[in-house]
Structures are given as structure tokens and as C-alpha cells.
C-alpha positions as CSV (number, residue, x, y, z in Angstrom):
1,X,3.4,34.4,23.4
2,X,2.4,30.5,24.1
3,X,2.9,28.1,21.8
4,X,1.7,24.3,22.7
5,X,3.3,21.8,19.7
6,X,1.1,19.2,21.3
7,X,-2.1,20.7,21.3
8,X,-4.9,19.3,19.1
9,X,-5.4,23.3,17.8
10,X,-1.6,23.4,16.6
11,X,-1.5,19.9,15.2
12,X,-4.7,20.4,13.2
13,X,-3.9,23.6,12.4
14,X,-0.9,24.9,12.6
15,X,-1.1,27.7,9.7
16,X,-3.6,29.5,12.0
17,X,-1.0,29.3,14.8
18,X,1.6,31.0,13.3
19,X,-0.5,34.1,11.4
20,X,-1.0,34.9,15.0
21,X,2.6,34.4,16.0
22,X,3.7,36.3,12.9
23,X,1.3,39.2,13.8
24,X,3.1,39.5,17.4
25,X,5.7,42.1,16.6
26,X,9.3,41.5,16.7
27,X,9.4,37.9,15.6
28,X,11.3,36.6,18.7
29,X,9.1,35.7,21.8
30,X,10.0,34.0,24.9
31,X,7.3,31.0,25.8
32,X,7.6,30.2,29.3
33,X,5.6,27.0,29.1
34,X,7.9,25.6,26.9
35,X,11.1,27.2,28.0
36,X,12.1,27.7,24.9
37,X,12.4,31.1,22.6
38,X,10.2,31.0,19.7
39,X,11.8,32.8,16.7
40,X,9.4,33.0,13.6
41,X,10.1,35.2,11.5
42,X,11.8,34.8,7.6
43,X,15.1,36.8,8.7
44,X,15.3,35.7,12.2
45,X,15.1,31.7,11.4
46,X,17.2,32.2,8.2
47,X,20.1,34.2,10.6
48,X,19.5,31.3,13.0
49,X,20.3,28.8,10.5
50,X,22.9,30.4,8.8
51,X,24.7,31.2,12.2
52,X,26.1,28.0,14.0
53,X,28.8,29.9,16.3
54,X,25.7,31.7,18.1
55,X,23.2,29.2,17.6
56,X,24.8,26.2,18.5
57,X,23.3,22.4,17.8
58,X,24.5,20.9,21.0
59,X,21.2,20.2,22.7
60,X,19.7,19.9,18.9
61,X,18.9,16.0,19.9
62,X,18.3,16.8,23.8
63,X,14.4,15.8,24.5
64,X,12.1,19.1,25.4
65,X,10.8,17.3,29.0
66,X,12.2,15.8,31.7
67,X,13.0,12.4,31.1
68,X,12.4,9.5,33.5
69,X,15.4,8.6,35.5
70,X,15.2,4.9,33.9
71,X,15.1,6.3,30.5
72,X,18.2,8.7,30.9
73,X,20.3,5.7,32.4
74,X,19.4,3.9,29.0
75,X,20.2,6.6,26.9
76,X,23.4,7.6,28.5
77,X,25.0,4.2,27.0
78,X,24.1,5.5,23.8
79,X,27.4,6.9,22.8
80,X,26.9,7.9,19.3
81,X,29.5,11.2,18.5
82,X,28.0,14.1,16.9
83,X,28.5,14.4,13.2
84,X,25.4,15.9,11.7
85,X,22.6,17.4,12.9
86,X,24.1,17.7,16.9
87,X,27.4,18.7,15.7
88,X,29.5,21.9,15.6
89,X,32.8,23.4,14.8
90,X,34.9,21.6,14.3
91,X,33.3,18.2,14.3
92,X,30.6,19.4,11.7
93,X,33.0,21.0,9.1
94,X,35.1,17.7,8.8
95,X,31.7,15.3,8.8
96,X,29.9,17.1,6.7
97,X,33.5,17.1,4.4
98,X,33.2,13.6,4.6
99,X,29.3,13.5,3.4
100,X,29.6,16.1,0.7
101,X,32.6,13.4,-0.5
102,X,30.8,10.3,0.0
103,X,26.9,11.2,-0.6
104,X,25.6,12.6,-4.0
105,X,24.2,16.0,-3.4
106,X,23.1,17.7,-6.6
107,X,20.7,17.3,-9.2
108,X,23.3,15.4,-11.8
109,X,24.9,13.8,-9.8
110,X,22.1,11.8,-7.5
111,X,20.0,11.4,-10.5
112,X,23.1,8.9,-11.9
113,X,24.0,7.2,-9.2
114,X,20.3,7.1,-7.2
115,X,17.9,7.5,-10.5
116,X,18.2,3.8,-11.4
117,X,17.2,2.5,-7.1
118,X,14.5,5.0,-7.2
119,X,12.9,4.1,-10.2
120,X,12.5,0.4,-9.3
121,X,11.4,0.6,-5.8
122,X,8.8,3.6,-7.1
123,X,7.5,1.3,-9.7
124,X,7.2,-2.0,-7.3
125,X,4.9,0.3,-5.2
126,X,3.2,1.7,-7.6
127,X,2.7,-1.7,-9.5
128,X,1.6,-2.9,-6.0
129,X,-1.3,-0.1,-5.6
130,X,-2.3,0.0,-9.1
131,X,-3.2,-4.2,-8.7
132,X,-5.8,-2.8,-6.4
133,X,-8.6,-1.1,-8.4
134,X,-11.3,0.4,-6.2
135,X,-9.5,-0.9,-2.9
136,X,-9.1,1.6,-0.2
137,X,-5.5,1.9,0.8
138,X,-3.3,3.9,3.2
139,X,-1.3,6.3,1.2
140,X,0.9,6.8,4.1
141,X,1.3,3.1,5.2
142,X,1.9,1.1,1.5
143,X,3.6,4.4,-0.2
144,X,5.0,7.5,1.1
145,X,6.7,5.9,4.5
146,X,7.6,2.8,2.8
147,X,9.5,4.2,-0.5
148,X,11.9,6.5,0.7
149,X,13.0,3.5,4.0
150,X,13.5,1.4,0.7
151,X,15.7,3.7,-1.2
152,X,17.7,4.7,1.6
153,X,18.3,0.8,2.5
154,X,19.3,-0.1,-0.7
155,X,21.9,3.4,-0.4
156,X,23.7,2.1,2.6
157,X,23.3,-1.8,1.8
158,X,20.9,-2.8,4.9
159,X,19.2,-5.7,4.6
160,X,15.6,-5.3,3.4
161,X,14.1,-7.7,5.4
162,X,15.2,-5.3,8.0
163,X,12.8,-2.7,7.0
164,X,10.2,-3.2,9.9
165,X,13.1,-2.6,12.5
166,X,14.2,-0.1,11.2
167,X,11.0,2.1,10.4
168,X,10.0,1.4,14.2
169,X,13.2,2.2,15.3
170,X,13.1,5.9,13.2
171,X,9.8,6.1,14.3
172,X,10.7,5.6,18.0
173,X,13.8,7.8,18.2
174,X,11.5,10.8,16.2
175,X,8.7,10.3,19.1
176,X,11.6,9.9,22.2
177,X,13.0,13.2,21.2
178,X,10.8,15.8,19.5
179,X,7.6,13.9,21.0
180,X,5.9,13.8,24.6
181,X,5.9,10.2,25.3
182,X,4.7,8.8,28.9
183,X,7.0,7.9,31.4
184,X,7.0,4.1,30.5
185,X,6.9,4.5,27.1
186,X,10.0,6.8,27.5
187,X,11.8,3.9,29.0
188,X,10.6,1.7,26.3
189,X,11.4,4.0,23.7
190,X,15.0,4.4,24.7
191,X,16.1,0.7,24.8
192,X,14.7,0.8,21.4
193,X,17.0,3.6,20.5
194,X,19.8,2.0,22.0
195,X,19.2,-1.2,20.3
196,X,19.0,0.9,16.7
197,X,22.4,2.1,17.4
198,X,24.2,-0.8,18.1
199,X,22.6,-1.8,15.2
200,X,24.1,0.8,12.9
201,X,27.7,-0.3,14.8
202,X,27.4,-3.7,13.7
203,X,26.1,-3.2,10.2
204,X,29.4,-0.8,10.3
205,X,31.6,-2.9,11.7
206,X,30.4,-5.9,9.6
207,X,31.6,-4.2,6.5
208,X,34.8,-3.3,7.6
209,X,35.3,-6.6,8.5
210,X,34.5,-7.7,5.6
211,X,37.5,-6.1,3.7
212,X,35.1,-5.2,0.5
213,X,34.4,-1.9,-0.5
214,X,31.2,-1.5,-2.4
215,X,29.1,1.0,-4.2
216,X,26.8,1.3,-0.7
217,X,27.3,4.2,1.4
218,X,28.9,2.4,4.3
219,X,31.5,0.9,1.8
220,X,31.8,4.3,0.1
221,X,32.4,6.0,3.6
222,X,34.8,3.0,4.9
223,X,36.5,3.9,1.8
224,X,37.0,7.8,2.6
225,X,38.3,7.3,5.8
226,X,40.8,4.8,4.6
227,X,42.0,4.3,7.9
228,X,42.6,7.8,9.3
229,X,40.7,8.4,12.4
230,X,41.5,11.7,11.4
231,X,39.0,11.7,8.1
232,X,36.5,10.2,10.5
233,X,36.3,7.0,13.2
234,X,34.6,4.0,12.7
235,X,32.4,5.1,15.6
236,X,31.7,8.4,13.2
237,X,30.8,6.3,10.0
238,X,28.0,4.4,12.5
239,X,26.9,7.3,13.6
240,X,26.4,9.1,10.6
241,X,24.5,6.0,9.4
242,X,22.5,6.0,12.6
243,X,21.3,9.7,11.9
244,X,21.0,8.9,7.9
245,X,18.2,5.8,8.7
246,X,16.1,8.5,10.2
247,X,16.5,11.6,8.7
248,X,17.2,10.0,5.6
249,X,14.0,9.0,5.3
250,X,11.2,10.7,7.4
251,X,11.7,13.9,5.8
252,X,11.4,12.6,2.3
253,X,8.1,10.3,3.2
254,X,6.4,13.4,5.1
255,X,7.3,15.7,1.7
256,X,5.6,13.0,-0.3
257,X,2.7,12.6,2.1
258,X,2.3,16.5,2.2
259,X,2.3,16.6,-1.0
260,X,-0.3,14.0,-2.2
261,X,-2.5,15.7,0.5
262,X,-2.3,19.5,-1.4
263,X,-3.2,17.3,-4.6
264,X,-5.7,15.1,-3.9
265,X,-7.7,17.4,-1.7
266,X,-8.4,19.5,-4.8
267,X,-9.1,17.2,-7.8
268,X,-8.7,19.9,-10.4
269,X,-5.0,19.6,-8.5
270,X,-4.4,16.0,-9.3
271,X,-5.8,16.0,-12.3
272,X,-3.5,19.0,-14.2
273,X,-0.8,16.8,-13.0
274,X,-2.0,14.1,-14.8
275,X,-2.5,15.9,-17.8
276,X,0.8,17.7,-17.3
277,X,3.4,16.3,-15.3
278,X,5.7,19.0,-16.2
279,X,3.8,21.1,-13.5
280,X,5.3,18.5,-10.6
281,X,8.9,20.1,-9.7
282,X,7.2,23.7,-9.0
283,X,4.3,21.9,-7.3
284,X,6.8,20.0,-4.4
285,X,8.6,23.4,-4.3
286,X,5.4,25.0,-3.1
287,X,4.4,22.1,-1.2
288,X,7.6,22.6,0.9
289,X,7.3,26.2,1.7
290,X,3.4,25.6,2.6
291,X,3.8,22.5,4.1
292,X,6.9,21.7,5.8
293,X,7.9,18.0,6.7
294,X,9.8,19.8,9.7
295,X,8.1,22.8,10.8
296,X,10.4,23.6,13.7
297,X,13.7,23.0,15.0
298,X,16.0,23.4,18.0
299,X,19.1,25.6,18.9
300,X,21.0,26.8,21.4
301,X,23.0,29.8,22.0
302,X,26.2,29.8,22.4
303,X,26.6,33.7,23.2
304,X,24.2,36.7,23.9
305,X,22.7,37.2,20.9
306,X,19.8,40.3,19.9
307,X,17.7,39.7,17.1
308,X,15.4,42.7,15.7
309,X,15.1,44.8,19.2
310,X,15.0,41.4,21.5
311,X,17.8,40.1,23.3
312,X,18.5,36.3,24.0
313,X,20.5,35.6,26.4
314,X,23.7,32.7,26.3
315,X,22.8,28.9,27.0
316,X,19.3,29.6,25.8
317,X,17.0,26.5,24.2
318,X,15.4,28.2,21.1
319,X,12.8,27.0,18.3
320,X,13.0,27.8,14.9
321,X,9.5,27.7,13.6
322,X,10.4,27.1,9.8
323,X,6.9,26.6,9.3
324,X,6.0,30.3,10.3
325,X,9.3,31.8,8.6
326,X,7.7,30.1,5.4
327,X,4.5,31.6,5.8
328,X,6.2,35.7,6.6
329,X,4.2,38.2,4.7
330,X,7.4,39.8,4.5
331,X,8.5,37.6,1.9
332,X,5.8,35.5,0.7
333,X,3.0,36.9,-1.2
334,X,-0.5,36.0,0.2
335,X,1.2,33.3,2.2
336,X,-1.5,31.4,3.4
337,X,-2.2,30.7,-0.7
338,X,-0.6,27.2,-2.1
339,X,0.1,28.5,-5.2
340,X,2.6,26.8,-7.2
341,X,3.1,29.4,-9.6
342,X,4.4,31.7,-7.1
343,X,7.6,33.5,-8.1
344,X,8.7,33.4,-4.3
345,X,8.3,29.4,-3.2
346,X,11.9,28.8,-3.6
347,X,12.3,31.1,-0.6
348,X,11.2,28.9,1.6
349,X,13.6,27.7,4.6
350,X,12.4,23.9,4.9
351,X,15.8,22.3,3.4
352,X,17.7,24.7,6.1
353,X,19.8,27.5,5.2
354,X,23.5,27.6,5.5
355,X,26.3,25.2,6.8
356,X,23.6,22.3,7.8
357,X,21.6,22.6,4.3
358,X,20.3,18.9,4.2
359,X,22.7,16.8,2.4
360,X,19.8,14.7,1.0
361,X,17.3,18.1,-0.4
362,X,18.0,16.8,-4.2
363,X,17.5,13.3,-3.5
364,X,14.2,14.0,-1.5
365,X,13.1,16.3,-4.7
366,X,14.1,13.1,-7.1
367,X,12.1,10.6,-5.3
368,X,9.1,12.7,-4.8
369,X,9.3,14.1,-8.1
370,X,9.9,10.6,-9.5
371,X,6.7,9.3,-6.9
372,X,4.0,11.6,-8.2
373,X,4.8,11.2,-11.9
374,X,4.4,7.4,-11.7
375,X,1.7,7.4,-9.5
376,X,-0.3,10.0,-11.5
377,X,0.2,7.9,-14.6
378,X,-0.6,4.5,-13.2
379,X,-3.3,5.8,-11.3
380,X,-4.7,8.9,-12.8
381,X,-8.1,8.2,-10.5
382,X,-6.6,8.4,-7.3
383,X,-8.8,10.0,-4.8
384,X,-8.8,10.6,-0.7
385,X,-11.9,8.8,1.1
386,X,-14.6,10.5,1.9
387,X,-14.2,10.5,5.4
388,X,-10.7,11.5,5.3
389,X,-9.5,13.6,8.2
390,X,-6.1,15.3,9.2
391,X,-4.3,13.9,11.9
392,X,-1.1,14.4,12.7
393,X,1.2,12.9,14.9
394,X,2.4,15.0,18.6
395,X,5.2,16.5,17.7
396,X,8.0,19.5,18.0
397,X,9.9,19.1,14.6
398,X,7.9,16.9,12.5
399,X,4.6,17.0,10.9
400,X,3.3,13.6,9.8
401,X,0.4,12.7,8.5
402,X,-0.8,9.0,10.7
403,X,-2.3,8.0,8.1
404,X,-3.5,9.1,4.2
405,X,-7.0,6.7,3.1
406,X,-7.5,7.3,-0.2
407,X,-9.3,5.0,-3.2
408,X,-7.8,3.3,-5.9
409,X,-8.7,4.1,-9.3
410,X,-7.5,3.7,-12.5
411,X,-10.2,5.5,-14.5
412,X,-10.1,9.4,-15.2
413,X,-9.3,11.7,-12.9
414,X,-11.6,13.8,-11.3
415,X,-12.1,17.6,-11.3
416,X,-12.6,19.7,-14.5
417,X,-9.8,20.3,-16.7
418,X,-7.3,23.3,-16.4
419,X,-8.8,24.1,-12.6
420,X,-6.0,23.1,-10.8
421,X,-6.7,25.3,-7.8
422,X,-9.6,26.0,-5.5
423,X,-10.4,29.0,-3.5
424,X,-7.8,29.0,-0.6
425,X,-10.9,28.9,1.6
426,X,-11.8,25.7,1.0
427,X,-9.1,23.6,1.7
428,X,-8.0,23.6,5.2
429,X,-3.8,24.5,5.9
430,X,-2.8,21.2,6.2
């Protein structure tokens, strides 16, 4: 079985990809092209997940090609520890300790402290696109990129005129890693990088200097470690904020992008949640089993490990293809189907599973779910262009939309009422 992430067939259409992966039996294949073993299925990716003392995250942040010799030199001075997504036992138990403590993770609890942020920077936005009636605007450029890089700045107290940085800096370390960059840009690409993390050390090392703890993530996680290199370094707290600025926010702006996509490319979609904003929560559920803002991810293995009747052998680069696992027949009824009444979307594996479960799942529901609502109500014509077509940008973990056209317009919404859905036929996977 071949896979190519980078191919115009897989980025445009992915879904039809993985039926045909699905259909290989097994759900484990070795892809010599890539070097990598593609695991697919529900239980396969779920076990991988779940499992971090056979599928290790050590090379989790370790680019898929060979990087230029210039690049790697660059990189090498990047010496950011592992504390999230790259780290395991026993780092990861004690950082994520530290996160649980410091970051709010369920529904209460981030809709108190986060709730009040959200709102205003969802309203500004929407304010913003609303004083445009009959303008053509880029969905993904003035809204769903741009509001979750504002919440999380105002979360760990960065500077917002700091915002362009910082979304090129994201941008650039997403494409460096998971991408297929040219050799120059490689080389350009990793200054950048380096740059955005001795940005993170001095934003870090500014508020410790500064001797006042805050309500600001940095403060808050300053204020944990209280001095105990033990509870985490001051290299640790850096680092966590270096992996927070990009993961904080490009998962929640490609859940939000995804998600105005399924909408607006059905009208009788958009308009039921105008009429009924009640149906939003299951709605971003479904979007995120059908349309995953990461659709893979990487692992290695730390021992010999057989999955189904397939056995992968130690020190072996794998790819979970949550996208696929979200689509298994085996657990999904008619998979291919967005159906937000389905009694099986909470299934789906695009949070993670098990001791790396994102940290920032109730807080991405909250300011999507918050997004929609607002923009539904201020904005109830809201429609794609015409001319609208998918494209995605090249990449091995995430899907995101380049850009989202759409029209502004206040008036009703269209489609007939109570048609939320059209034939699965008609609107393409993604």
C-alpha cells in the first residue's frame, strides 16, 4: 500500500484515499515510499494512541525527508526539551502534571476562566465582518486563523502586536516539519524556527524577571514551578509555550475552518443553525470525526510490536492516519455520511486517545462553538463564493484550508427550512 500526503489526489481528496486504505485488509501496511508504516484502522490508531511505551513520540517532531545540511545545523541550536507532544515517560507524566495544574481543561472550568477572552475577541471579528455587507472576504484569513492566535495570546500574555510573528512563525514550523519544503526554503524555514524559540525564552524569562505572577499562563506556570527544577525548568515553561503558540492554535482555526466549510457548502446546513443554534455542539462533533484538523500523526516504536496479524518491527517510523480510523466501517455507520445526528461521532479519535489527549479539546469546542453561534447570528446570509474551490495546504498532519472566499450578508439565509442536509453525493469529502 502507497500513500503520497503530498499528492494533489490525497490533498483534494483524502476521504477517497482512505476507503481504499480501509478496504486493504489488516489495517497495518508498510509504505516503502514513505518509509513509514501506515496504521488506519479504528483499533489499531486508538491502541497506538493509547500505548506510549511501544509507540514512542521521540521522533514525533523529526521532519519525514532529509533535511539540507544548512538547515540541520540551524536546527540543532534549537534546544527546546520535550514536554508535550515529543515527550515520554517520564518527562511527559510530570509536564503534562504541570499542564493539567496550570491550564483549564474541562468544560466548567475553561468556560470561567477563558469564556470572558473568547467572547470579546469572537465578537471584534465578527463585528469586523458583519461592517462588510456584500464584501467578499477570506473566511480563513480575517476569522478562523486569526481568532483562536488571539485567544491564545491573550492566555499566555504575548503581546498582540506580535500576532504576525507569531502566526508566520506557527505557520513555518507546521510546514518545516510535517511539510515538504525546498531545500532553501528548509534553510529559511529553520532560522525562522529558531528565532520563534528564543522568542518563547525571552517572553519566559521576561516574566520571571519580572517578579509578578499574573493570571497569564506563563505567570500561572512560573507560579507552579515555584522554583523547583524538579516541578519543571525554566527552559521547560519556554518550551511548553513554544509548543502551546502552535498547537494551541492551528488545531482550533483548522476545526473552525472545517467546520464553516461542512455548513456553508449546504445552505439548508447553515441555515438550521441559524434557526437553531442548539444543533452547533453535535455539529463540531461530527465535523471532527469527518473532518479532522490533524488527519495523521507520527510514532515510533519503541519495541516489536504485532497489531492484528502484522508485525512491526522496533525503531520503526509509523503514521497514525486518524482521519481513516474516523472513517472505519467498523465503528462508524455509513462513514463517508456527515451526519450530525449520528449516535457514534463522539467515537472519533481527532482529540487523541489516552495519556496525550489534547490538553486544549474543551477549549477548542468553546471557541468554535462560541464562533459559529455569533457568526450565524450576525450574519445569518453568509455564503461561499461561487468559484470556491478546496485547496489545501501539503501536508502529513495537518489539513488546512489556504483559504475560505465566502460573501458577506446579513439578509436571510439561504436554503429551505428544516433541510439541513444534502445527499452525501453532492458535497465533495472535504
Amino acid at each position: 500500500m502507497r500513500l503520497n500526503p503530498f499528492d494533489e489526489q490525497y490533498l483534494t481528496d483524502p476521504a477517497g484515499v482512505w476507503r481504499r486504505v480501509l478496504d486493504e485488509p489488516g489495517g497495518v501496511h508498510h509504505d516503502p515510499d514513505l518509509g513509514l508504516w501506515l496504521i488506519s484502522s479504528h483499533a489499531h490508531v486508538r491502541r497506538a494512541l493509547a500505548d506510549p511505551a511501544t509507540f514512542g513520540n521521540a521522533l514525533t517532531l523529526v521532519p519525514l525527508y532529509d533535511v539540507r545540511p544548512e538547515a540541520l545545523q540551524v536546527i540543532m541550536q534549537i534546544d527546546a526539551p520535550p514536554t508535550t507532544a515529543a515527550a515520554d515517560p517520564p518527562v511527559h507524566p510530570r509536564t503534562r502534571r504541570a499542564l493539567r495544574a496550570t491550564f483549564a481543561n474541562t468544560p466548567d472550568r475553561v468556560d470561567q476562566r477563558y469564556g470572558p477572552i473568547v467572547r470579546r475577541r469572537v465578537d471584534e471579528l465578527v463585528s469586523r465582518l458583519a461592517a462588510r455587507p456584500g464584501e467578499r472576504v477570506d473566511l480563513v484569513a480575517e476569522f478562523t486563523t486569526e481568532l483562536p492566535l488571539l485567544v491564545l495570546l491573550d492566555l499566555l500574555g504575548v503581546p498582540e502586536e506580535d500576532i504576525g510573528r507569531v502566526r508566520d512563525w506557527a505557520d513555518g514550523q507546521i510546514a518545516l516539519i510535517w511539510g515538504r519544503p525546498e531545500p532553501a526554503e528548509q534553510v529559511r524555514l529553520a532560522r525562522s524556527l529558531l528565532e520563534f524559540w528564543h522568542y518563547c525564552q525571552r517572553l519566559v524569562r521576561a516574566r520571571l524577571d519580572d517578579g509578578r505572577h499574573g493570571e497569564d499562563y506563563v505567570s500561572l506556570a512560573l507560579a507552579y514551578r515555584d522554583g523547583d527544577d524538579s516541578r519543571l525548568t525554566v527552559t521547560e515553561v519556554a518550551s511548553i509555550v513554544f509548543n502551546l503558540l502552535v498547537a494551541g492554535h492551528e488545531t482550533t482555526a483548522g476545526l473552525l475552518a472545517h467546520a464553516l466549510d461542512q455548513a456553508l457548502s449546504v445552505p439548508g446546513r447553515w441555515r438550521a443553525m441559524v434557526e437553531d443554534p442548539g444543533r452547533i455542539p453535535a455539529f463540531l462533533t461530527e465535523t471532527l470525526r469527518y473532518a479532522p484538523a490533524i488527519d495523521g500523526w507520527l510514532r515510533v516504536t519503541r519495541r516489536e510490536v504485532t497489531l492484528g496479524a502484522v508485525t512491526i518491527p522496533a525503531g520503526s517510523r509509523c503514521l497514525l492516519l486518524i482521519g481513516a480510523a474516523n472513517r472505519d466501517p467498523a465503528v462508524f455507520a455509513h462513514p463517508d455520511r456527515f451526519d450530525p445526528d449520528r449516535p457514534d461521532a463522539s467515537d472519533h479519535l481527532s482529540f487523541g486517545h489516552g495519556p496525550h489527549f489534547c490538553i486544549g479539546a474543551a477549549l477548542a469546542r468553546l471557541e468554535a462553538g462560541i464562533a459559529l453561534a455569533r457568526l450565524a447570528a450576525a450574519i445569518p446570509g453568509l455564503r461561499l463564493t461561487p468559484d470556491h474551490r478546496r485547496s489545501y495546504k501539503p501536508n502529513v498532519a495537518f489539513r488546512a484550508h489556504r483559504e475560505l472566499p465566502a460573501i458577506v450578508d446579513i439578509g436571510r439565509p439561504p436554503g429551505p427550512a428544516g433541510a439541513p442536509d444534502a445527499d452525501p453525493a453532492e458535497v465533495p469529502a472535504r
